[in-house]
C-alpha positions in Angstrom: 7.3 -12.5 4.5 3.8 -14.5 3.5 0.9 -12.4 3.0 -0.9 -14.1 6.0 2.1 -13.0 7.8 1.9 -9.3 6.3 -2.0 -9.0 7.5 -1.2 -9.9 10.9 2.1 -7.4 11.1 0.0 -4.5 9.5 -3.5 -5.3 12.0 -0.4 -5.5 15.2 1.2 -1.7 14.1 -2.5 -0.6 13.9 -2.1 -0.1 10.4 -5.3 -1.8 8.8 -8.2 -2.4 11.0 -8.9 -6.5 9.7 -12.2 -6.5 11.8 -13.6 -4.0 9.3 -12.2 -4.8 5.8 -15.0 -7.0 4.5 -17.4 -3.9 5.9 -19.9 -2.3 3.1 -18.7 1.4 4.4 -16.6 3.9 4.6 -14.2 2.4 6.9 -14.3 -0.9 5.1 -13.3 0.9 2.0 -10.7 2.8 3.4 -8.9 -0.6 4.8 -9.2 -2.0 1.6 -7.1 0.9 -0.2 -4.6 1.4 2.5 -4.1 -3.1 2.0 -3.7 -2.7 -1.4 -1.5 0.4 -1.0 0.3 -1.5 1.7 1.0 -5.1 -0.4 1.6 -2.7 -3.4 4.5 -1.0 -1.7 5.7 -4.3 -0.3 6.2 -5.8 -3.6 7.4 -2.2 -5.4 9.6 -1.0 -2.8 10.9 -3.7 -0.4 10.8 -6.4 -3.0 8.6 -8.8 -0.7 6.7 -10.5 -4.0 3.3 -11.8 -3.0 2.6 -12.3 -6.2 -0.2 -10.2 -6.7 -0.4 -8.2 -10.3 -1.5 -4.8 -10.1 -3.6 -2.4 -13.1 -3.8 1.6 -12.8 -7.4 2.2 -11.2 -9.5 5.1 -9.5 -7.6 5.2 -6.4 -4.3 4.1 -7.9 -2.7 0.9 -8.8 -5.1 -2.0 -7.5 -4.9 -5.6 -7.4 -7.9 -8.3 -8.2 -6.1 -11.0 -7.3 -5.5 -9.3 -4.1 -9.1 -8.2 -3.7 -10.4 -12.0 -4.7 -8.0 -12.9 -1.6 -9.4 -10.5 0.8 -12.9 -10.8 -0.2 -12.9 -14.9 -0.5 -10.0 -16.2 1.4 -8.7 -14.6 4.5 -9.4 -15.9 7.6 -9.7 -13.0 10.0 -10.4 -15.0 12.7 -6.8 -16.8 12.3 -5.2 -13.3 11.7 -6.8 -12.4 15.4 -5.5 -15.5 16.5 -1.7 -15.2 15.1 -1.9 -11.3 16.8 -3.0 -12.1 20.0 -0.2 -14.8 20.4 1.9 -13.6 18.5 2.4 -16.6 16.5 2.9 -14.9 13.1 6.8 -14.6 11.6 8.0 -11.1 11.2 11.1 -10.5 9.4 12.0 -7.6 11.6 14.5 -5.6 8.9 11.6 -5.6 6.7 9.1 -4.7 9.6 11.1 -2.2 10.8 11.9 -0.6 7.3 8.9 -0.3 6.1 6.9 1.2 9.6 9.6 3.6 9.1 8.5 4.5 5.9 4.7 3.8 5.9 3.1 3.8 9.3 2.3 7.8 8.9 1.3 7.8 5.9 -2.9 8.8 5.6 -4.7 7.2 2.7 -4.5 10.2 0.0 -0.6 9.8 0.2 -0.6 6.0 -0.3 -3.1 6.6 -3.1 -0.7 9.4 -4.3 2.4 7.4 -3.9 1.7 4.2 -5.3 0.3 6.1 -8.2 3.3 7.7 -8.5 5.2 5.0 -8.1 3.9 3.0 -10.3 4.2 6.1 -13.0 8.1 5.6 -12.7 7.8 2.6 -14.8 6.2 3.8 -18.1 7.6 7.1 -17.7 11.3 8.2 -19.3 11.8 11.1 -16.5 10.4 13.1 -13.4 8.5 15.5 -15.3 6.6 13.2 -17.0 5.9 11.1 -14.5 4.4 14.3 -12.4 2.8 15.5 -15.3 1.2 12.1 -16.1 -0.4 11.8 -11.9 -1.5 15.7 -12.2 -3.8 14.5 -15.0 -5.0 11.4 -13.7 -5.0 12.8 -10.1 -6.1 15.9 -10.3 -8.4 16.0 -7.1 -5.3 16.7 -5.4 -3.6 20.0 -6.0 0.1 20.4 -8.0 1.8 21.4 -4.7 0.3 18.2 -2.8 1.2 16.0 -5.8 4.9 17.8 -5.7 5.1 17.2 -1.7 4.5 13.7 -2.0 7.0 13.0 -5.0 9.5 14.7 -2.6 8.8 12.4 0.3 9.5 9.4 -2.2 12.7 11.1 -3.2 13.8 11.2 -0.1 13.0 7.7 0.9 15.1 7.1 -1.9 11.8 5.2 -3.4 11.3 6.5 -7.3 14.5 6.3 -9.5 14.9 9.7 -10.5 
């Protein structure tokens, strides 16, 4: 799936809200994590690559190249367009998949599972990877942290 195509299938399911992604508030920010959350798992978990490289931030693992897009290059009237005719291409065993695993998801656990996600790379076990996102997450309680690293397990989304 492009990532033109990815915008317009995440604004459809009510997922992002494109009309206030460039905003300079709270709601603004909050679409911009939960698209960078979004493309991260994407490329992490369904092995759709957009391409975009991501760093451990604040909020998790984050993207410039994917920010430089959002802030400089999408075309939200186009993404309005492709919506409301329904001229965007959806691969419907990814769309499908991941709504099943994402749409419910509130913006703490996409921080929290991307972060831990992206923790099962550099870490040898489960342990260390939960240890490592209690420190670096610890505005979120142990049990919280623990809840979400089950929810991946049983997705079948970390390794271990």
């Amino acid at each position: 799936m492009k990532l033109q195509d990815f915008v317009c299938f995440l604004y459809d399911n009510k997922m992002i809200d494109v009309m206030n992604i460039l905003t300079d508030n709270e709601n603004g920010c909050i679409n911009r994590l939960k698209l960078q959350k979004y493309v991260y798992l994407a490329q992490a978990c369904m092995k759709n690559n957009f391409g975009f490289e991501y760093d451990i931030y604040r909020n998790g693992p984050y993207s410039t190249g994917l920010a430089n897009y959002y802030y400089e290059e999408i075309d939200l009237s186009r993404v309005l367009d492709d919506v409301k005719n329904k001229n965007w291409e959806n691969n419907p065993n990814f769309t499908e998949r991941f709504l099943a695993l994402f749409k419910k998801q509130d913006p703490d656990w996409l921080e929290l599972a991307t972060t831990l996600i992206d923790s099962t790379f550099y870490c040898e076990d489960e342990q260390e990877c939960l240890d490592k996102v209690y420190a670096i997450k610890s505005m979120y309680s142990k049990d919280y942290i623990f809840d979400v690293w089950n929810d991946l397990k049983e997705k079948g989304l970390v390794p271990y």
